[in-house]
OpenMM code with the backbone's topology and positions (N, CA, C; nanometers):
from openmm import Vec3, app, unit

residues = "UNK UNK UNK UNK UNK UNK UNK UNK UNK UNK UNK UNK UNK UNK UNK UNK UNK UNK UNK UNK UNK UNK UNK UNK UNK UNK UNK UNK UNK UNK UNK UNK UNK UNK UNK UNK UNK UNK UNK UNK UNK UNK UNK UNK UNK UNK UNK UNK UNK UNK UNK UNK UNK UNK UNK UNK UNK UNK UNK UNK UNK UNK UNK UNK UNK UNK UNK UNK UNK UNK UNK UNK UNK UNK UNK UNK UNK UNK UNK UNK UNK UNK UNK UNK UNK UNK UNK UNK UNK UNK UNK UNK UNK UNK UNK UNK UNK UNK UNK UNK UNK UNK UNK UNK UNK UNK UNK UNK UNK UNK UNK UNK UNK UNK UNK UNK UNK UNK UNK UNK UNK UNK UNK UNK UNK UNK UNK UNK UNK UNK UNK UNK UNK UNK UNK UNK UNK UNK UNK UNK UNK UNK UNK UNK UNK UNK UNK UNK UNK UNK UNK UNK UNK UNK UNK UNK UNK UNK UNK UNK UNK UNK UNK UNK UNK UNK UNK UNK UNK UNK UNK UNK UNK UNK UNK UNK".split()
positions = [
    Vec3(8.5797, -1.1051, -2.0736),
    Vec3(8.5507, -1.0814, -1.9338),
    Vec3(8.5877, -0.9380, -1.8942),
    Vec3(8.7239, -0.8846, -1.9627),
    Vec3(8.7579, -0.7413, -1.9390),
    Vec3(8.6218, -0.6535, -1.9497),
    Vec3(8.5785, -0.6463, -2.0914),
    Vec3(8.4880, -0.5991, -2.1343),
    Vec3(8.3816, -0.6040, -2.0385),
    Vec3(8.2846, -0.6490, -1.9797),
    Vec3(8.1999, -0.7220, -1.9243),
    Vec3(8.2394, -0.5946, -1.8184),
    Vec3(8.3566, -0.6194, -1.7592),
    Vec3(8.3597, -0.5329, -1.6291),
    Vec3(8.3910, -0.3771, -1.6422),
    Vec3(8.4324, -0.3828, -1.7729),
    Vec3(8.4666, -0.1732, -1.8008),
    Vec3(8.3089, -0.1876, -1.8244),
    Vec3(8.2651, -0.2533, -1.8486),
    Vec3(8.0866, -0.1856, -1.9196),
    Vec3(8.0247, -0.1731, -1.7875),
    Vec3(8.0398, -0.2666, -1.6643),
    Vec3(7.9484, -0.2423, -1.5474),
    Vec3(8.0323, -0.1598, -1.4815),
    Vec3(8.1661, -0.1537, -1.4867),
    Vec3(8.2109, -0.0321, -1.4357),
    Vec3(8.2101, 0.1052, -1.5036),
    Vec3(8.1658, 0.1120, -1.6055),
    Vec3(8.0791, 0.2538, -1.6618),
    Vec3(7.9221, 0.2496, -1.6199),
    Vec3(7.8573, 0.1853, -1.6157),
    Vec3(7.7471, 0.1612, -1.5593),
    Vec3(7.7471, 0.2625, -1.4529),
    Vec3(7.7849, 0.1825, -1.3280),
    Vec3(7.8501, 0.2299, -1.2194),
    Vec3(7.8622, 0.3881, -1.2000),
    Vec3(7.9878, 0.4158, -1.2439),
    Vec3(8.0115, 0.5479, -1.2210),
    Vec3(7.8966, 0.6574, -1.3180),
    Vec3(7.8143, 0.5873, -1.4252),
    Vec3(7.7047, 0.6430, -1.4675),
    Vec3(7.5877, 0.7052, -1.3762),
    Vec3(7.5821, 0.5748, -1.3190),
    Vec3(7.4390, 0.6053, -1.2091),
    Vec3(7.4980, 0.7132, -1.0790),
    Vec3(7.6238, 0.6990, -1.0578),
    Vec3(7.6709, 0.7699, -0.9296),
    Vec3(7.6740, 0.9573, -1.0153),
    Vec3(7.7434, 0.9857, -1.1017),
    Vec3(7.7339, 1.1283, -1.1694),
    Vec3(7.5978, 1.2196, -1.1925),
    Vec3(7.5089, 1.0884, -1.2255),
    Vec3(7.3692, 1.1254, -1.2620),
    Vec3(7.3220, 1.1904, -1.1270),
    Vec3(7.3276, 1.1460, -0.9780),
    Vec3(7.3028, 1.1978, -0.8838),
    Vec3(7.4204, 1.2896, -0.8219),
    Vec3(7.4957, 1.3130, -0.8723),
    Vec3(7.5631, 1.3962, -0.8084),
    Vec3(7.5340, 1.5262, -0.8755),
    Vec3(7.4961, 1.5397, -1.0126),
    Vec3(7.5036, 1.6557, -1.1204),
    Vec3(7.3507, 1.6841, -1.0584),
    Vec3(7.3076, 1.6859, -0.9353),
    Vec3(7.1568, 1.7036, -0.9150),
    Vec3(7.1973, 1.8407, -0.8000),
    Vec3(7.1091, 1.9790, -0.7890),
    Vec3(7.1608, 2.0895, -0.7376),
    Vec3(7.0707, 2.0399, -0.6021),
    Vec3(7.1374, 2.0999, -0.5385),
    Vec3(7.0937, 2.0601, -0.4041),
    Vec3(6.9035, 2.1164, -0.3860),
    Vec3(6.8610, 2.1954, -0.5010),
    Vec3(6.7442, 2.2477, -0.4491),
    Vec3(6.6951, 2.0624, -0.5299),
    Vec3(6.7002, 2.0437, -0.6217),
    Vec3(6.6493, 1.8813, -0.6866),
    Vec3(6.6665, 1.7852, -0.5731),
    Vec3(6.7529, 1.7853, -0.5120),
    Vec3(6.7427, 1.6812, -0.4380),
    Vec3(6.6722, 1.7263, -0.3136),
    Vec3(6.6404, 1.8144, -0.2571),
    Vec3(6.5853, 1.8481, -0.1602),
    Vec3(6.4169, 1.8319, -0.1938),
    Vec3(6.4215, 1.8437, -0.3521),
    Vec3(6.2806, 1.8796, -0.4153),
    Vec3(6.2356, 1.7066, -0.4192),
    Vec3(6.3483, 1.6367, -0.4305),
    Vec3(6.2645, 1.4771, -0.4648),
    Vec3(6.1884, 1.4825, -0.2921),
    Vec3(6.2777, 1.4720, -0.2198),
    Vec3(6.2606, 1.4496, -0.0867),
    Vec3(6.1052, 1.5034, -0.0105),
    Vec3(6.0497, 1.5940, -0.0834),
    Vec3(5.9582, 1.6831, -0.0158),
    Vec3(5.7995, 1.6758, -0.0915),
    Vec3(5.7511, 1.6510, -0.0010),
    Vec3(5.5726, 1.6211, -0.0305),
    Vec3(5.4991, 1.7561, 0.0129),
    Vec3(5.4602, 1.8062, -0.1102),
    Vec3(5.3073, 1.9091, -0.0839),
    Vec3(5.2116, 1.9154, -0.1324),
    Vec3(5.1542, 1.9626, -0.0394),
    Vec3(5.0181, 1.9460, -0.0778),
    Vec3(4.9349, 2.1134, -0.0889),
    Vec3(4.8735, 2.1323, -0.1901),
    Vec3(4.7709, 2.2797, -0.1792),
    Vec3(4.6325, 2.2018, -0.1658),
    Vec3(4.6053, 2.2579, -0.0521),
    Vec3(4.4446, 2.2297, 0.0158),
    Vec3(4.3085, 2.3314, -0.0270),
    Vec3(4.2858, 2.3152, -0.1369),
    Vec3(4.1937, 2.4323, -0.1634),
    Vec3(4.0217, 2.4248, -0.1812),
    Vec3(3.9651, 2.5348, -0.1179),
    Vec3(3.8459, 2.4902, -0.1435),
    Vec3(3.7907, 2.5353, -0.2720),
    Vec3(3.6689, 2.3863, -0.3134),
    Vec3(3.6086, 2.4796, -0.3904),
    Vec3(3.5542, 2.5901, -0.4454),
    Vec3(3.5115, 2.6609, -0.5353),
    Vec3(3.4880, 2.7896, -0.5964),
    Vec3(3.3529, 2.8267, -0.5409),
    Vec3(3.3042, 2.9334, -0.5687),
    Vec3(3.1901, 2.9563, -0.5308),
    Vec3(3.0321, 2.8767, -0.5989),
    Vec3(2.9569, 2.7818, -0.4922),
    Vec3(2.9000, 2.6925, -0.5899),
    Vec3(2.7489, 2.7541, -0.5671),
    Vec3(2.6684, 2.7457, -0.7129),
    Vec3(2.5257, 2.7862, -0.7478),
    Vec3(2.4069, 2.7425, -0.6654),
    Vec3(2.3420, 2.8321, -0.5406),
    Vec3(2.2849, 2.7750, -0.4489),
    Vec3(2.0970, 2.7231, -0.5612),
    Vec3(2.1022, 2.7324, -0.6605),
    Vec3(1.9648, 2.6675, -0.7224),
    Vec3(1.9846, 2.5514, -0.7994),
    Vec3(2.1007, 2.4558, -0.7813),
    Vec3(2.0902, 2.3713, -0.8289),
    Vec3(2.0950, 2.2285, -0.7138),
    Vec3(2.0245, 2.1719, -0.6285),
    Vec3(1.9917, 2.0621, -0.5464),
    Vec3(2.1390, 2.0742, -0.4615),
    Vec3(2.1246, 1.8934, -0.4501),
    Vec3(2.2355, 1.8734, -0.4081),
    Vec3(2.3909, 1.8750, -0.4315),
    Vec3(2.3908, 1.8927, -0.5205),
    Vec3(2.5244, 1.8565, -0.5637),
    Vec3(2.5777, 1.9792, -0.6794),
    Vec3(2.5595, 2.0935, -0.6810),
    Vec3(2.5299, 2.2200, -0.7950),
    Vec3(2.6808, 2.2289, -0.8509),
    Vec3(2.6735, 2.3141, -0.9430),
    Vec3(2.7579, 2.3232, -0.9922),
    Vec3(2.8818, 2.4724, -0.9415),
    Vec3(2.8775, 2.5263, -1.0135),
    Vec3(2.9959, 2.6637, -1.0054),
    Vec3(2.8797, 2.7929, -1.0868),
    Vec3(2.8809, 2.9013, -0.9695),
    Vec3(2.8143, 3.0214, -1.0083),
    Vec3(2.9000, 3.0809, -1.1560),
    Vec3(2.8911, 3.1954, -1.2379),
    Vec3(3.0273, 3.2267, -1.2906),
    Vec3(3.1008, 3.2898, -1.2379),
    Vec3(3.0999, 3.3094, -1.0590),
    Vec3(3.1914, 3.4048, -1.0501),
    Vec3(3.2748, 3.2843, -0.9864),
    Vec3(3.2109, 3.1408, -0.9628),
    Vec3(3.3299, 3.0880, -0.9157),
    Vec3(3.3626, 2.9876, -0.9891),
    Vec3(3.3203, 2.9577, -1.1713),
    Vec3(3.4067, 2.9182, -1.2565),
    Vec3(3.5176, 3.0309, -1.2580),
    Vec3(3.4962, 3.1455, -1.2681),
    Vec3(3.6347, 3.2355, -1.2734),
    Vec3(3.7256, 3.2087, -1.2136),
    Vec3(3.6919, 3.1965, -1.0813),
    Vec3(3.7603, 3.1706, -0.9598),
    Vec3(3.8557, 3.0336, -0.9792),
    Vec3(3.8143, 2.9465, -1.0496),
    Vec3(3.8536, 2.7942, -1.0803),
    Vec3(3.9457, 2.8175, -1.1397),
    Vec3(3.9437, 2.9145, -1.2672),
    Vec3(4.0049, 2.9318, -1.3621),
    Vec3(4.1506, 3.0660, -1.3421),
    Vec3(4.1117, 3.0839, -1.2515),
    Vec3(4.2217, 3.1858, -1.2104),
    Vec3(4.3368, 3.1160, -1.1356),
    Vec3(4.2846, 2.9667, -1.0882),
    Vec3(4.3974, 2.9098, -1.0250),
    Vec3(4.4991, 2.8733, -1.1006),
    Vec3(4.4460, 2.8705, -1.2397),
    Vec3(4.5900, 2.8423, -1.3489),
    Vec3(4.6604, 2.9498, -1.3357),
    Vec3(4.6708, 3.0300, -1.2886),
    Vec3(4.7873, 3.1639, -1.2525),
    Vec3(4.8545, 3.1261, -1.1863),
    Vec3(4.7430, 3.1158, -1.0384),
    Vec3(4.8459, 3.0957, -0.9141),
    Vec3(4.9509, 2.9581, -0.9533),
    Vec3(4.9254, 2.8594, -1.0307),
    Vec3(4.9787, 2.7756, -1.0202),
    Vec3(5.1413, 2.7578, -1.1422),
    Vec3(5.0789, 2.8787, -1.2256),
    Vec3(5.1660, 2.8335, -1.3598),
    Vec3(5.3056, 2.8762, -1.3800),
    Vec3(5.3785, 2.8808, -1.2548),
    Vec3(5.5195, 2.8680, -1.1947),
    Vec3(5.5579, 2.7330, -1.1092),
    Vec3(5.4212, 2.6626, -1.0639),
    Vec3(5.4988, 2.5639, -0.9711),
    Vec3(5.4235, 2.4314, -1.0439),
    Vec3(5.4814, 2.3123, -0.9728),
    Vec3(5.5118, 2.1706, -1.0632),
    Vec3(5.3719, 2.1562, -0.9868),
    Vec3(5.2755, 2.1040, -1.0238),
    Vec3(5.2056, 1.9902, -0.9951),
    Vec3(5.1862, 1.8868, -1.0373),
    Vec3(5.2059, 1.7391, -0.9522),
    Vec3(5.2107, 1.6060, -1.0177),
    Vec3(5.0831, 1.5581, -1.0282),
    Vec3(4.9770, 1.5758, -0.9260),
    Vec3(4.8438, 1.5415, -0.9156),
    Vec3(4.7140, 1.6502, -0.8813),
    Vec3(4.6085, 1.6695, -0.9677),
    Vec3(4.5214, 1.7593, -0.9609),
    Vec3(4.3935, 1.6688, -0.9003),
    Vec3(4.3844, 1.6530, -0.7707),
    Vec3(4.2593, 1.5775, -0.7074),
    Vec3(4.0890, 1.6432, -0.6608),
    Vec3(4.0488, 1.5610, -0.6619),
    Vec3(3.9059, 1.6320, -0.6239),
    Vec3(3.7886, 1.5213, -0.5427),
    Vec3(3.7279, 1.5515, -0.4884),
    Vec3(3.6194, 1.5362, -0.4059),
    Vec3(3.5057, 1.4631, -0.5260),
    Vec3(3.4390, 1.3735, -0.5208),
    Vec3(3.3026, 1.3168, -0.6541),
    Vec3(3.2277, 1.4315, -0.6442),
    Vec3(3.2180, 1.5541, -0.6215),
    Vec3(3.1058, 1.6675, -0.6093),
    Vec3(3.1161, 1.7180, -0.7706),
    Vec3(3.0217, 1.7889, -0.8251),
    Vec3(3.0511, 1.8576, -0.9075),
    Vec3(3.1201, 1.9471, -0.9212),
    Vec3(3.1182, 2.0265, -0.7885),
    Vec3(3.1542, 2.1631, -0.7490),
    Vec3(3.3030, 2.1481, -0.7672),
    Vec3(3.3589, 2.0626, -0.6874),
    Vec3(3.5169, 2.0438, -0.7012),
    Vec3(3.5308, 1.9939, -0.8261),
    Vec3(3.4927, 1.8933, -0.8973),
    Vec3(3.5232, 1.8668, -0.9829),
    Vec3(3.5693, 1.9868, -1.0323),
    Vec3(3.4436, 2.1261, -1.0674),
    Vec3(3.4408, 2.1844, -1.2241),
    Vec3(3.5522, 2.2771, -1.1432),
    Vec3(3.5720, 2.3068, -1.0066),
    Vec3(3.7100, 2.3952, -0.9520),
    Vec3(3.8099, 2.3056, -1.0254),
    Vec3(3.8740, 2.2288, -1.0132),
    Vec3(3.9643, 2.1431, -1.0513),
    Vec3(4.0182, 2.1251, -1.1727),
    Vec3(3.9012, 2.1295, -1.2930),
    Vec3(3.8965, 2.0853, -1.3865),
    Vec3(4.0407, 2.1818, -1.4604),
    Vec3(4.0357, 2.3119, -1.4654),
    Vec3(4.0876, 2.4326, -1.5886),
    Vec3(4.2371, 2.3887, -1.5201),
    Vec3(4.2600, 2.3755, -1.3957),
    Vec3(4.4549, 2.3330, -1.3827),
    Vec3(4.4605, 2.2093, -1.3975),
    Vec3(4.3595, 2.1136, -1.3640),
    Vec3(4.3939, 1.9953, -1.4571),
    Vec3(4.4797, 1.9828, -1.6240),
    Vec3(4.3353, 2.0251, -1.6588),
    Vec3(4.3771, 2.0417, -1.8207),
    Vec3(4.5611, 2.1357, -1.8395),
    Vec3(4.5802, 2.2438, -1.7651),
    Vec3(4.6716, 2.3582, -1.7750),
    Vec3(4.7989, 2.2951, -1.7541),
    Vec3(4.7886, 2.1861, -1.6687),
    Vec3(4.9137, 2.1132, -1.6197),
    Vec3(4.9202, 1.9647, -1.6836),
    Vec3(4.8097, 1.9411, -1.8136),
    Vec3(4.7772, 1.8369, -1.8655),
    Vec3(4.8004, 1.7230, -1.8082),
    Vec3(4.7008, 1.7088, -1.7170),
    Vec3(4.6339, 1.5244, -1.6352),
    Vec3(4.5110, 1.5703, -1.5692),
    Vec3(4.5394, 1.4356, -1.5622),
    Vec3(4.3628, 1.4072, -1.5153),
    Vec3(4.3005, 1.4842, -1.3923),
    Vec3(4.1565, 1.4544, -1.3447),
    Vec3(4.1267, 1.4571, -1.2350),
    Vec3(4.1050, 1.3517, -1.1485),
    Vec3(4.1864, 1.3238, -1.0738),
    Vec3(4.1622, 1.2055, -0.9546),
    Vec3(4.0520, 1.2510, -0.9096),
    Vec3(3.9751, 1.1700, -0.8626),
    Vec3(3.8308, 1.1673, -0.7659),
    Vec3(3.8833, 1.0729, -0.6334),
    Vec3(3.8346, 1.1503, -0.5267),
    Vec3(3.8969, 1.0835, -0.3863),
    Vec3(3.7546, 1.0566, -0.3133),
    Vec3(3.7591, 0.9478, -0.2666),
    Vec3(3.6332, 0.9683, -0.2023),
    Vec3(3.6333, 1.0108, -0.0551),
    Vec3(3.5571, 1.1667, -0.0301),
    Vec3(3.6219, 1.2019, 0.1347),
    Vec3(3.5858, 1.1403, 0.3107),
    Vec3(3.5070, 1.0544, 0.2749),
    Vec3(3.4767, 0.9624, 0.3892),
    Vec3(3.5993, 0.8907, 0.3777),
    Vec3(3.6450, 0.8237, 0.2778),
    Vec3(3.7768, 0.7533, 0.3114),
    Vec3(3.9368, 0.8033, 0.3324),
    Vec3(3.8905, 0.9027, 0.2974),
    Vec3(4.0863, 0.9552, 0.2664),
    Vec3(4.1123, 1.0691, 0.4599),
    Vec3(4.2659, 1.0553, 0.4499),
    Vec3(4.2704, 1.1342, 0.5574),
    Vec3(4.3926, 1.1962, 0.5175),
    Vec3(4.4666, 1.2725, 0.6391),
    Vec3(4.6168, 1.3375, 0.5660),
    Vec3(4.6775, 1.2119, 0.5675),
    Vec3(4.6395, 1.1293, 0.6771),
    Vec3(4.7847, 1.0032, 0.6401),
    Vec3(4.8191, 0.9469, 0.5068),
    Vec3(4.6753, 0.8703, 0.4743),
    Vec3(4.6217, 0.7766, 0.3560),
    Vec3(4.6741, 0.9216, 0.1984),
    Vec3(4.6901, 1.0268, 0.2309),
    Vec3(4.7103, 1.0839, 0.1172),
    Vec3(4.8750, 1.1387, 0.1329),
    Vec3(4.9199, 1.1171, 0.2469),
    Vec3(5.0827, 1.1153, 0.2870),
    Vec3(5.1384, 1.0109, 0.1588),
    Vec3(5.0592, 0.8962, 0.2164),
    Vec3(5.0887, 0.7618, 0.2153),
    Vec3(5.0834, 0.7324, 0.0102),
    Vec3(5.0010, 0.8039, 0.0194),
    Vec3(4.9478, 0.8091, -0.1596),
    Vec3(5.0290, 0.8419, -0.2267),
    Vec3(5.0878, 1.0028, -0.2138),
    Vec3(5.1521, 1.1144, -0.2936),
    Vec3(5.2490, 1.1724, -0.2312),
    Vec3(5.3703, 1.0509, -0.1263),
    Vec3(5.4788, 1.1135, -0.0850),
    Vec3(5.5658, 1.1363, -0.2105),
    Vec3(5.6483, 1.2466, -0.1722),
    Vec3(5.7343, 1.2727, -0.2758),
    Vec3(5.6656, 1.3479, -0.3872),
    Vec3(5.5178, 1.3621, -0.3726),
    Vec3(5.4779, 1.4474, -0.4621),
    Vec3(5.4453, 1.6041, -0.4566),
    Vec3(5.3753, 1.6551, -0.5763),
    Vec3(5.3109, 1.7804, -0.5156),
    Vec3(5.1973, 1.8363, -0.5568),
    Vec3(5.0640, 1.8353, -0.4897),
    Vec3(4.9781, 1.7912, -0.4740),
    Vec3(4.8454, 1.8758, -0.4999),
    Vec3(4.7408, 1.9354, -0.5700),
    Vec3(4.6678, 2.0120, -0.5291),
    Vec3(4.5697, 1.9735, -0.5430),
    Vec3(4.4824, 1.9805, -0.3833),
    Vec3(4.3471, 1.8691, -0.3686),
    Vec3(4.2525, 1.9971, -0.3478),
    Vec3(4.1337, 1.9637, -0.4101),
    Vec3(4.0409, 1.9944, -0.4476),
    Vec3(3.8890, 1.9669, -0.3448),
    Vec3(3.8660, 2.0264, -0.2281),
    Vec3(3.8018, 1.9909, -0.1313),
    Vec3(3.6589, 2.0912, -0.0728),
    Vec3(3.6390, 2.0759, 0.0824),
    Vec3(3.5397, 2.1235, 0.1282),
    Vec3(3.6299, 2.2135, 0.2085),
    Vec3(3.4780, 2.3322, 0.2736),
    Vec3(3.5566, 2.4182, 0.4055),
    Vec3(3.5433, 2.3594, 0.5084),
    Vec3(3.5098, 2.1790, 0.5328),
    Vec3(3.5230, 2.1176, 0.6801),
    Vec3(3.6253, 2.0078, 0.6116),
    Vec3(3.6860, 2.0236, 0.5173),
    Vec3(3.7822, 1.8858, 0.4416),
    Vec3(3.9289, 1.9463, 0.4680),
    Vec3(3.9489, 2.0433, 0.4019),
    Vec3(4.0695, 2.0557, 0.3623),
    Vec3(4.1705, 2.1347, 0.4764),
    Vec3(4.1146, 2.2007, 0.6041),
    Vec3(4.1687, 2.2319, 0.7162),
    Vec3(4.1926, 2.0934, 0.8225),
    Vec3(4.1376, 2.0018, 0.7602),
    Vec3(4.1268, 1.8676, 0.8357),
    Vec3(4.2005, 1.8061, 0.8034),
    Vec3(4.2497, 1.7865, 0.6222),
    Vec3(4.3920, 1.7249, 0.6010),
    Vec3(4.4798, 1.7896, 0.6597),
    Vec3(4.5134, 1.9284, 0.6715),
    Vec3(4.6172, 2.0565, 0.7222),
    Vec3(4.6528, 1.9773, 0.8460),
    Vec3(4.5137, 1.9946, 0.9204),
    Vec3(4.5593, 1.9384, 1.0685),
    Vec3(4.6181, 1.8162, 1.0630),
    Vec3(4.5816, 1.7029, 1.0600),
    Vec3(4.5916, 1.5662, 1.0330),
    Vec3(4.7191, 1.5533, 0.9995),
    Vec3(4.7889, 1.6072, 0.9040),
    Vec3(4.9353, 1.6478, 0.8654),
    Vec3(5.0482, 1.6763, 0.9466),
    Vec3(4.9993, 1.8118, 1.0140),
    Vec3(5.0910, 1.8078, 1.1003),
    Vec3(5.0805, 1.7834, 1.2225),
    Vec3(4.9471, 1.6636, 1.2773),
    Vec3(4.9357, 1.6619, 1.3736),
    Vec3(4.8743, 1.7206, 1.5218),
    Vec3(4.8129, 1.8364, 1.4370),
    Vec3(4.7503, 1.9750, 1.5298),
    Vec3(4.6331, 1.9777, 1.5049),
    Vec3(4.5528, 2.0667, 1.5630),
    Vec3(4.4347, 2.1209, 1.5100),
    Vec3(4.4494, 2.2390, 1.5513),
    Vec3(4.5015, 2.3062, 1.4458),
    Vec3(4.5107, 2.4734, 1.4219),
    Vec3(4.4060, 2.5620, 1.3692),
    Vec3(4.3996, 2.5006, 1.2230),
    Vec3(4.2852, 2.5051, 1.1474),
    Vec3(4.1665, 2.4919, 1.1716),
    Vec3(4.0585, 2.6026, 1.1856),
    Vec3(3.8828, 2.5651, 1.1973),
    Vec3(3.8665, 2.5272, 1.0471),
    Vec3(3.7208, 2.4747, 1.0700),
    Vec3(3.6647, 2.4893, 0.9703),
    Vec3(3.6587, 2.6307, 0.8539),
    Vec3(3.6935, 2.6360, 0.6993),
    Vec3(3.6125, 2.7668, 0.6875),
    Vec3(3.4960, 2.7867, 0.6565),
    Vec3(3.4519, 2.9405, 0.7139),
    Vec3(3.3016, 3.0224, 0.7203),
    Vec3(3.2083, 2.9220, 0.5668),
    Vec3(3.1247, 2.9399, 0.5654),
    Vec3(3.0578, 2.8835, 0.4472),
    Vec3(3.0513, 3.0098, 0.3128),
    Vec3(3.0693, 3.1487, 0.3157),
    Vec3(3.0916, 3.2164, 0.2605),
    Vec3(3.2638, 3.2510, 0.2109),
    Vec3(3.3654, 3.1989, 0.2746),
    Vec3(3.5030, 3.1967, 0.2558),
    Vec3(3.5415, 3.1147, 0.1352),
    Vec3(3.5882, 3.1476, 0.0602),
    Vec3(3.6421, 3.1351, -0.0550),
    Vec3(3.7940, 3.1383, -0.0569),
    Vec3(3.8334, 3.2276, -0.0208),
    Vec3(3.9977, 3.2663, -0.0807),
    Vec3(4.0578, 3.2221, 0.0097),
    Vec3(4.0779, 3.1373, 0.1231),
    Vec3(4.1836, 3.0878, 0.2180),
    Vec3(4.2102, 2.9520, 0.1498),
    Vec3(4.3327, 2.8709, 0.1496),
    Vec3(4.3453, 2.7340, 0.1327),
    Vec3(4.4643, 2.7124, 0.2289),
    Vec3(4.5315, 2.5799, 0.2219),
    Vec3(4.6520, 2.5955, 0.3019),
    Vec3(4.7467, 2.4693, 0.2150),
    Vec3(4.8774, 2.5422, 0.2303),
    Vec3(4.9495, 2.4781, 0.2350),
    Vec3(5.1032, 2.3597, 0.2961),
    Vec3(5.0666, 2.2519, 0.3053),
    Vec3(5.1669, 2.1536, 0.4191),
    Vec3(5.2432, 2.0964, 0.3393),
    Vec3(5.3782, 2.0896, 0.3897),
    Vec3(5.4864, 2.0689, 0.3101),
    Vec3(5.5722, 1.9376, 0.4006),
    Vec3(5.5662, 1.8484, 0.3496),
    Vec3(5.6406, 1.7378, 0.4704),
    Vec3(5.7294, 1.6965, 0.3914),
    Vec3(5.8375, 1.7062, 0.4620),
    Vec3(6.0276, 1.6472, 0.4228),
    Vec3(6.0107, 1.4979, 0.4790),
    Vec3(6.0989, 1.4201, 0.4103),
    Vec3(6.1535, 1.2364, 0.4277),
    Vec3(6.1296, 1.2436, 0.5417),
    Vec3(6.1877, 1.2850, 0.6327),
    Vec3(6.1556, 1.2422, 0.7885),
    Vec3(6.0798, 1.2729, 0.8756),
    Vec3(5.9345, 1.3581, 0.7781),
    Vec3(5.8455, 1.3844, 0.8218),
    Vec3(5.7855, 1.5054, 0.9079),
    Vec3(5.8615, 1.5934, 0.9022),
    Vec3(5.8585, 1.6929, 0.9576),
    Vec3(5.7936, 1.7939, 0.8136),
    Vec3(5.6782, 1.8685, 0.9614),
    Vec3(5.5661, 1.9223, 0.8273),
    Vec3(5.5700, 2.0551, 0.9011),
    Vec3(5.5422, 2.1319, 0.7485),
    Vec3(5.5082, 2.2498, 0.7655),
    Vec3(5.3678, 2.3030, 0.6793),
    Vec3(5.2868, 2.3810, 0.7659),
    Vec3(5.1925, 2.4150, 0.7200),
    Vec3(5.1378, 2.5849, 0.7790),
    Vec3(5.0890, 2.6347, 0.6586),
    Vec3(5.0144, 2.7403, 0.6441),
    Vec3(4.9230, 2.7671, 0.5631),
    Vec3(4.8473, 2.8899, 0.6025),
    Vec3(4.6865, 2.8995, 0.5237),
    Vec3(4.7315, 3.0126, 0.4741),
    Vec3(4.7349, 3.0312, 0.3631),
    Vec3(4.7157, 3.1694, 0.2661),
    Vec3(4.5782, 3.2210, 0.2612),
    Vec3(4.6040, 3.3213, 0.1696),
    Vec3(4.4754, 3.3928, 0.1528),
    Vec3(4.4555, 3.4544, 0.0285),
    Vec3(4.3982, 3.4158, -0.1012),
    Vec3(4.4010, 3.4709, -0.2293),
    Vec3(4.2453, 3.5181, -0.2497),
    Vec3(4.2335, 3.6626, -0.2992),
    Vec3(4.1090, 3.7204, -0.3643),
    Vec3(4.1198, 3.7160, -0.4892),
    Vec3(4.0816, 3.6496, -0.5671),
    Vec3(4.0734, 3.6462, -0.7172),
    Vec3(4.0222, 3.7408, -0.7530),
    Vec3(3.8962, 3.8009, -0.7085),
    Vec3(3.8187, 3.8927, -0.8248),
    Vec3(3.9019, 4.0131, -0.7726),
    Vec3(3.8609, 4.0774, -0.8896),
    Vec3(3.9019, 4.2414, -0.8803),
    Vec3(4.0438, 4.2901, -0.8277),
] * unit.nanometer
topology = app.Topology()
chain = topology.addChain("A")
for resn in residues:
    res = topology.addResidue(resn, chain)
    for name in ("N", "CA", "C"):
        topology.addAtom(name, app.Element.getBySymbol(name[0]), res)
């Protein structure tokens, strides 16, 4: 019976060390959900509905493995388009997982709160999608739509356990 209780009382003080030996940026880091809202690359206006990526905006796709290859991503998502898809695809592979497919009539910022709290996130969208999760997030409508020629803006919203969000739109030029 001794035995029995030094073993759950090592147990015990096991699980309590394991969280304490955690630096305050880890524990702040479990706590915190983000998301990168980005639009697709530049897509090939001669292919119908649904086209693919010009090459200047497979480049563009492919340059996001830069921006990204300092920070954690848990989920690489995308829109059923081709376009997002083939944006999506090169940090998929870079951060090795898949591509989620979301379908965007159904999803909103909540339903993707609700999905990938605690995670960190980079969704793969439209220029009337992804200023709409932004908003939706924190509750505002800050964000327009972007121009149909805009490329390099995305945004990023960052929401802590108790829900308090922060969000901003960057601005990256890939080429040149």
């Amino acid at each position: 019976m001794k035995k029995i209780f030094f073993i759950l009382s090592l147990a015990l003080v096991s699980c309590f060390n394991s969280d304490a030996e955690k630096t305050p940026e880890e524990k702040a880091k479990e706590n915190l959900t983000t998301f990168y809202f980005i639009r697709h690359a530049e897509k090939a206006t001669d292919q119908g509905d649904d086209p693919g990526l010009t090459e200047k905006g497979q480049k563009r796709a492919e340059q996001w493995v830069n921006y990204f290859f300092l920070k954690e991503v848990d989920h690489v998502i995308s829109s059923d388009y081709n376009r997002t898809k083939a944006t999506a695809v090169p940090l998929a592979k870079a951060k090795k997982l898949g591509v989620e497919i979301y379908q965007v009539k159904e999803v909103s910022g909540t339903s993707l709160l609700e999905t990938y709290r605690g995670k960190t996130v980079a969704l793969y969208g439209h220029s009337n999608t992804i200023n709409a999760y932004a908003n939706q997030l924190q509750n505002d409508q800050v964000y327009k739509d972007l121009e149909e020629t805009d490329y390099d803006h995305f945004f990023i919203v960052r929401i802590d356990k108790e829900g308090n969000s922060n969000a901003v739109m960057e601005s990256i030029d890939f080429m040149d």
